[in-house]
C-alpha positions as CSV (number, residue, x, y, z in Angstrom):
1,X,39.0,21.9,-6.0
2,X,38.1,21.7,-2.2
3,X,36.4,24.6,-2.5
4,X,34.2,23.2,-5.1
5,X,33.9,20.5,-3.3
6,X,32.6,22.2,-0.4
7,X,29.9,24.3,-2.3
8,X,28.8,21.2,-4.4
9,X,27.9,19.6,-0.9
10,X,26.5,22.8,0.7
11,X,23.9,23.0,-2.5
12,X,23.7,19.3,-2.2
13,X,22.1,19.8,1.4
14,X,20.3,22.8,0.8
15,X,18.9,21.4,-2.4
16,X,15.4,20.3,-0.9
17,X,14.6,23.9,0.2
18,X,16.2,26.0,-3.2
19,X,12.7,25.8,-4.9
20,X,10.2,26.0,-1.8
21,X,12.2,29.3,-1.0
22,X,12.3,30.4,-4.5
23,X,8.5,30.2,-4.8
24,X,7.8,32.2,-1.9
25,X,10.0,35.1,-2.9
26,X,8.8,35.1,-6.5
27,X,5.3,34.8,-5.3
28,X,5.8,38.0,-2.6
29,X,7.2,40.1,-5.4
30,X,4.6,39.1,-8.1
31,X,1.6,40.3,-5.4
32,X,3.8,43.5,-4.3
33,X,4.4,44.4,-7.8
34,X,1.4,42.9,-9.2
35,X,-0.9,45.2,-7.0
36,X,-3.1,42.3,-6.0
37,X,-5.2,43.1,-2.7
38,X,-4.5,41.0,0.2
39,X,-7.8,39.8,0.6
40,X,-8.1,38.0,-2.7
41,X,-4.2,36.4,-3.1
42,X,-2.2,37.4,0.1
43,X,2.0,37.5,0.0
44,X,3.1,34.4,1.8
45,X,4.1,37.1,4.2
46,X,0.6,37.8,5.9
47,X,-0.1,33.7,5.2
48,X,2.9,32.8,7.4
49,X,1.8,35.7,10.2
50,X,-1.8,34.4,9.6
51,X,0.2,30.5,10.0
52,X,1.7,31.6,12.8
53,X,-1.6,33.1,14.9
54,X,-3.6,30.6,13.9
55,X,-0.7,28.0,15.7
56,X,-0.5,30.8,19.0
57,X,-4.4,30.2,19.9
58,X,-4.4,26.6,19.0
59,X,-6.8,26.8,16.4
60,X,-4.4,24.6,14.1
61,X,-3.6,22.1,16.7
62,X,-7.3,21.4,17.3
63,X,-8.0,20.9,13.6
64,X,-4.9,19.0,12.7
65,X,-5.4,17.0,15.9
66,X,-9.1,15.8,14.3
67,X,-8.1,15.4,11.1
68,X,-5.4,13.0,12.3
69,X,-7.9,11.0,14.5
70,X,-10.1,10.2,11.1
71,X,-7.0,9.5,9.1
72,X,-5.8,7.1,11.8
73,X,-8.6,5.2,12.2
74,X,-9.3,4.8,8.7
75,X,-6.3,4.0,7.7
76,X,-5.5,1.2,10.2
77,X,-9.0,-0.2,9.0
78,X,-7.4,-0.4,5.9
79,X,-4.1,-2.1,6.3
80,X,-5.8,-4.4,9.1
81,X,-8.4,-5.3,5.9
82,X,-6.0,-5.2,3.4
83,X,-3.0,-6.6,3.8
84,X,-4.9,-10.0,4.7
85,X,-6.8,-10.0,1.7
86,X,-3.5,-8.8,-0.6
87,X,-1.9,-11.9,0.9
88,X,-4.9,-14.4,0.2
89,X,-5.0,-12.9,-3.2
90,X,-1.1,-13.2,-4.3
91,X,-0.9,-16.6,-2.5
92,X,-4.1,-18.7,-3.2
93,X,-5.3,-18.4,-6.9
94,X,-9.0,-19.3,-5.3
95,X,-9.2,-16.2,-3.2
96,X,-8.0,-14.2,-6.7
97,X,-10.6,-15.7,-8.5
98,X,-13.4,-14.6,-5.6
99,X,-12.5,-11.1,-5.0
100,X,-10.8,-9.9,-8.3
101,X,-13.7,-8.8,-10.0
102,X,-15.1,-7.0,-6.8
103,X,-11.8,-4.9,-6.5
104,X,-11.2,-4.1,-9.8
105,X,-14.8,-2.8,-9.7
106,X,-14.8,-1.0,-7.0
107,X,-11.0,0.5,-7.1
108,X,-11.8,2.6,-9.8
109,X,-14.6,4.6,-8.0
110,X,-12.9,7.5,-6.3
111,X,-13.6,8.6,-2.9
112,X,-15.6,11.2,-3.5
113,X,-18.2,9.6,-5.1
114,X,-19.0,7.9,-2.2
115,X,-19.7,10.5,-0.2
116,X,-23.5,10.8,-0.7
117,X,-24.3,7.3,0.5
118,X,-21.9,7.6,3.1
119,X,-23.8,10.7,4.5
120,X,-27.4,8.8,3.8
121,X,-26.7,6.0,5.5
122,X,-24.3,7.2,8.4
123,X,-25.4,10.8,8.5
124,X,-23.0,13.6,9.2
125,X,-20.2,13.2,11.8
126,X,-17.0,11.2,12.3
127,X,-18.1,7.7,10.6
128,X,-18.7,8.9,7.1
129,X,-15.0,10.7,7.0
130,X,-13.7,7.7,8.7
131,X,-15.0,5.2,6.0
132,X,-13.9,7.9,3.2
133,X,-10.2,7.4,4.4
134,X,-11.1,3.9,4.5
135,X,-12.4,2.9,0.9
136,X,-9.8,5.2,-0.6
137,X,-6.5,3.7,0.6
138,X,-7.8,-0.1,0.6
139,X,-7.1,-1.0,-2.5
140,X,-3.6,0.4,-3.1
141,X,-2.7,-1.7,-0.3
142,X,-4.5,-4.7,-1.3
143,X,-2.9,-4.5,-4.9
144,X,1.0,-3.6,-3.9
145,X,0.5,-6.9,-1.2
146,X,-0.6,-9.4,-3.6
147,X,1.8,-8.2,-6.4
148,X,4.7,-8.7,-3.8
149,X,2.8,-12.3,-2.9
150,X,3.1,-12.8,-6.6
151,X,6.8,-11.7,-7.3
152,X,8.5,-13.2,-4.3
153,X,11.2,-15.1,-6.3
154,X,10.7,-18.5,-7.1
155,X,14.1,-20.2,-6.2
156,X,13.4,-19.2,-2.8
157,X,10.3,-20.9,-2.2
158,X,12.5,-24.0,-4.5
159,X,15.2,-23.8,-1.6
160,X,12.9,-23.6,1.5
161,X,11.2,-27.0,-0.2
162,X,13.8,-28.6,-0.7
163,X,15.1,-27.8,2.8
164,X,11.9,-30.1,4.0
165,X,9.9,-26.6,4.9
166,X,6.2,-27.1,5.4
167,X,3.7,-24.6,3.1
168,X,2.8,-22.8,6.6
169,X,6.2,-22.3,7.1
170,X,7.4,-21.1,3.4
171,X,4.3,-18.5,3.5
172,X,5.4,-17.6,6.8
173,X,9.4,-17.4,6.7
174,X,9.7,-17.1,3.1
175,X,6.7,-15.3,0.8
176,X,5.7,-12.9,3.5
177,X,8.8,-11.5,4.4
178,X,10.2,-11.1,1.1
179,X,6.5,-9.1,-0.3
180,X,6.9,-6.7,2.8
181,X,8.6,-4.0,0.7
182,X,5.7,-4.0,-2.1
183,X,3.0,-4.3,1.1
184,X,5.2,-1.2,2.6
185,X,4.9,0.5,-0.4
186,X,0.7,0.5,-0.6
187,X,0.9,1.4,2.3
188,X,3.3,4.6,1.9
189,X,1.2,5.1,-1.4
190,X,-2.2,5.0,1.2
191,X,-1.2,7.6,3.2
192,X,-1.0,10.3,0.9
193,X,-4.4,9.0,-0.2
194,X,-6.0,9.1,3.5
195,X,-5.2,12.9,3.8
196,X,-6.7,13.6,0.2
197,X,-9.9,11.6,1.3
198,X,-10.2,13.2,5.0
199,X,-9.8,16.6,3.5
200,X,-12.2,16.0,0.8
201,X,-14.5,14.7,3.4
202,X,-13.9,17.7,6.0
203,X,-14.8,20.2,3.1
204,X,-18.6,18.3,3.4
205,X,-19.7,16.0,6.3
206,X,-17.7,17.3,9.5
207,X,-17.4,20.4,11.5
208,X,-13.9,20.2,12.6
209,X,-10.5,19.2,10.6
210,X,-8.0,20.9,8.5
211,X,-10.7,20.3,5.5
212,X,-13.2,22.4,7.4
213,X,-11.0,25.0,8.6
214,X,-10.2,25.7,4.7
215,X,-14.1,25.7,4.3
216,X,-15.1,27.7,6.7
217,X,-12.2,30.0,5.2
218,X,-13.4,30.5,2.3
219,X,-17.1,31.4,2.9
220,X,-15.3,33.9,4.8
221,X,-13.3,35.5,1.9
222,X,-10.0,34.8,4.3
223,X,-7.6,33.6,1.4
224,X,-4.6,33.9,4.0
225,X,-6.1,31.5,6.1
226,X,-7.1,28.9,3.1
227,X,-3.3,29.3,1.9
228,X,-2.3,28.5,5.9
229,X,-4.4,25.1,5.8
230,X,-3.1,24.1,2.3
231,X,0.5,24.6,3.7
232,X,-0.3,22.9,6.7
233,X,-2.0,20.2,4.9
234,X,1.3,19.5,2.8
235,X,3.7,19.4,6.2
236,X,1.4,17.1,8.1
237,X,1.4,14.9,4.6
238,X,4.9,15.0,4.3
239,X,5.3,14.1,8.5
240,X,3.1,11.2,7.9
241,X,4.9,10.2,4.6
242,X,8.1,10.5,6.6
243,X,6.7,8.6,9.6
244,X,5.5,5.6,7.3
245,X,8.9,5.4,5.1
246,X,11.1,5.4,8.7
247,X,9.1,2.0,9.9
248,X,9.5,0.4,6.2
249,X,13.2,1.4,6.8
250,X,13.4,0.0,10.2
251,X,11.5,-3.2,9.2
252,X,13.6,-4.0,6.2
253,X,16.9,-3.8,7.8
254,X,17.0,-7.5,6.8
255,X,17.3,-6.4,3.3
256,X,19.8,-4.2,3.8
257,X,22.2,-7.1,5.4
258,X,21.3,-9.2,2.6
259,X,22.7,-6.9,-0.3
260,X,25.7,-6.7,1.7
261,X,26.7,-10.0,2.5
């Protein structure tokens, strides 16, 4: 029994890596047996030595590093824009009323089709890919803060009135605390969004960036080195995913003490 035990657990930790290791060595034996040429679908062999140069010059860094700057910026636009306006809109039914009909009309247009008037009227260069990131992950944050607004329960707000609390302080102490983990979750929901709408905007109206590294790739027939920026595209995600879902952690901790008192 304790030696099932033991390998239950030991597959338990290694459960996250079983399949990502499984699809590399089924996809290196399917290109070695398969006779595919190197050039058109490389083993994840070459990708990782092709990975592994392209981190030993720097080249990587230097396109992550961009890629990251436009992600930032676009995305703290976003939460600094939409959280605000998810509050107004789950708090006052006035501020619903005004801007509804504006987001739900313009949520549904995806980033990419914005990129022609974004180029027109800011030309090529850092502000188009910026506002890309931007008008992308707005909405999910706007939408997950006002349906926490909405959902906060209502005995609490009935308890803080009844304990004499002011509206100022019942939005403060009461409904804002208690919609942070739907406004956290837009938010984690954004980030996955931001990359998508950098890359896509790197593939057209920069010079630099992950995006454009896969790009320039490609014109170049260099299929190891459009793998290498898809993998590194999907461990910088998954860092920023990570990064996003430890500061929800840390800021509910409240929550936490709550379900265990």
């Amino acid at each position: 029994m304790k030696n099932a035990s033991n390998i239950e657990g030991l597959l338990y930790r290694l459960a996250p890596v079983i399949i990502p290791v499984a699809f590399f060595v089924f996809w290196e034996i399917v290109v070695r047996l398969g006779g595919y040429t190197n050039i058109l679908l490389p083993p994840p062999s070459k990708v990782l030595q092709t990975l592994f140069e392209l981190i030993r010059t720097g080249t990587l860094f230097d396109h992550i590093g961009a890629s990251l700057m436009r992600v930032a910026a676009g995305y703290v636009i976003a939460v600094l824009i939409g959280v605000p306006l998810g509050l107004a809109m789950g708090y006052w039914l006035l501020a619903e009323r005004l801007m509804s009909t504006t987001v739900n009309g313009l949520r549904p247009i995806p980033a990419s089709a914005w990129i022609p008037l974004s180029i027109i009227l800011m030309g090529i260069g850092e502000q188009p890919a910026i506002f890309l990131v931007f008008i992308g992950t707005v909405w999910s944050i706007v939408l997950n803060t006002s349906h926490g607004v909405k959902n906060v329960p209502k005995h609490l707000v009935w308890a803080a009135q009844t304990m004499g609390a002011s509206n100022a302080d019942i939005f403060k102490k009461v409904i804002f605390p208690a919609s942070l983990p739907a406004t956290f979750t837009g938010m984690r929901i954004a980030v996955g969004i931001a990359f998508t709408c950098v890359i896509v905007a790197e593939l057209i109206a920069v010079r630099s960036g992950l995006g454009y590294l896969i790009t320039e790739a490609r014109m170049l027939v260099r299929s190891d080195v459009v793998i290498a920026g898809m993998i590194s595209i999907g461990i910088v995600g998954f860092l920023l995913d990570a990064i996003v879902r430890l500061v929800m952690k840390r800021a509910l901790r409240w929550q936490k003490g709550l379900m265990t008192e």
